[in-house]
C-alpha positions in Angstrom: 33.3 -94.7 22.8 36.8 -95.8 23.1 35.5 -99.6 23.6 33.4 -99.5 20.8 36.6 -98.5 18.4 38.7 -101.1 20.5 35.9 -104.0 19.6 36.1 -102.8 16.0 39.8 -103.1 16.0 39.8 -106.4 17.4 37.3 -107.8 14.8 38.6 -106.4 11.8 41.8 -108.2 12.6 40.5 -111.7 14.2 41.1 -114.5 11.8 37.6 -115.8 12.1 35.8 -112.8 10.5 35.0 -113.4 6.8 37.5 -112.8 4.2 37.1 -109.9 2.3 37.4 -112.0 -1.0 35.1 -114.8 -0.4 33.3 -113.7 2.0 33.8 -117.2 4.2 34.8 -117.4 7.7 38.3 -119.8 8.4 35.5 -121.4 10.6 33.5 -122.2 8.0 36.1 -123.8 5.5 37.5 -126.0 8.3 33.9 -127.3 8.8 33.6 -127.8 5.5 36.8 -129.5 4.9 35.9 -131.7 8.1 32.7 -132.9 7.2 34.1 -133.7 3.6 36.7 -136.0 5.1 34.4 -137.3 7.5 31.9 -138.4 4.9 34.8 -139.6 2.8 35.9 -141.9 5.7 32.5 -143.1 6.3 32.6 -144.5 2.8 35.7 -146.4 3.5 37.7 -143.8 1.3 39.6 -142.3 4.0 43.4 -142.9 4.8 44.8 -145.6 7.0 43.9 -144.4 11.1 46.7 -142.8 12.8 48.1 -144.5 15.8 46.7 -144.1 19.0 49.5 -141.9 20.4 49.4 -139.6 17.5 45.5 -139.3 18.2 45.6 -138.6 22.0 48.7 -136.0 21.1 46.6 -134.1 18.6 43.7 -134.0 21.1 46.1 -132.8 23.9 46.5 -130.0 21.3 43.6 -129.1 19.8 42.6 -129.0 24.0 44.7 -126.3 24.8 44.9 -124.2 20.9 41.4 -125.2 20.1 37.7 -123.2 20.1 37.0 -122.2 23.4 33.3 -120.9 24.8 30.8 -119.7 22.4 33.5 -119.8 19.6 33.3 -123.6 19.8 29.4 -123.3 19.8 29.8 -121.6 17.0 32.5 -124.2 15.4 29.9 -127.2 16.9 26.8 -125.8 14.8 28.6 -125.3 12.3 29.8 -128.9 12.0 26.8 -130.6 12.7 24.8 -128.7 10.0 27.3 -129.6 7.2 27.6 -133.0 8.5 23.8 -133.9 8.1 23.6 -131.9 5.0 26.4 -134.1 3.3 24.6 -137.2 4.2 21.2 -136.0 3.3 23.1 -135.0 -0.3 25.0 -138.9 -0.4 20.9 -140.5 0.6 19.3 -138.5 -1.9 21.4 -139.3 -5.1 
C-alpha cells in the first residue's frame, strides 16, 4: 500500500503529467513546438544555423538533462507522429 501512495505522489508532481488547465503534457508542447520549427526550417524559413560548437555543446547537454529510457520512447513517438502529420497537412493544401 505505501508504494502505491508513494507512485501517486510522485506522478502528481512530475512535470510531464498533463496540466490541470489544458490538459497537455510539457512533452507534448515541446513536440509540437519542434516539429513546427522543423517544418518551418524545411521551408527555408528558419533562422541562420548555429555554429558547430554551439551544436555539439547543446547535444552534450541535452545527453546528460535529456529523455532517458521509455520517457524518450515516449518523447520519439511523439515526434515522429507530429512530424509526418505536419507534412501530410503542408502536401495536402
Amino acid at each position: 500500500m505505501q508504494a502505491c501512495v508513494t507512485l501517486r505522489g510522485a506522478t502528481s508532481t512530475n512535470p510531464l503529467t498533463k496540466s490541470r488547465l489544458t490538459g497537455v503534457t510539457v512533452r507534448t508542447r515541446v513536440v509540437r513546438a519542434r516539429a513546427a520549427r522543423r517544418a518551418r526550417a524545411k521551408l527555408g524559413r528558419g533562422p541562420d544555423p548555429a555554429p558547430r560548437w554551439v551544436g555539439e555543446l547543446l547535444a552534450r547537454v541535452l545527453l546528460a538533462v535529456g529523455p532517458k529510457g521509455l520517457e524518450f520512447g515516449r518523447y520519439s513517438i511523439d515526434y515522429h507522429y507530429a512530424r509526418n502529420w505536419l507534412h501530410v497537412q503542408a502536401r495536402a493544401s
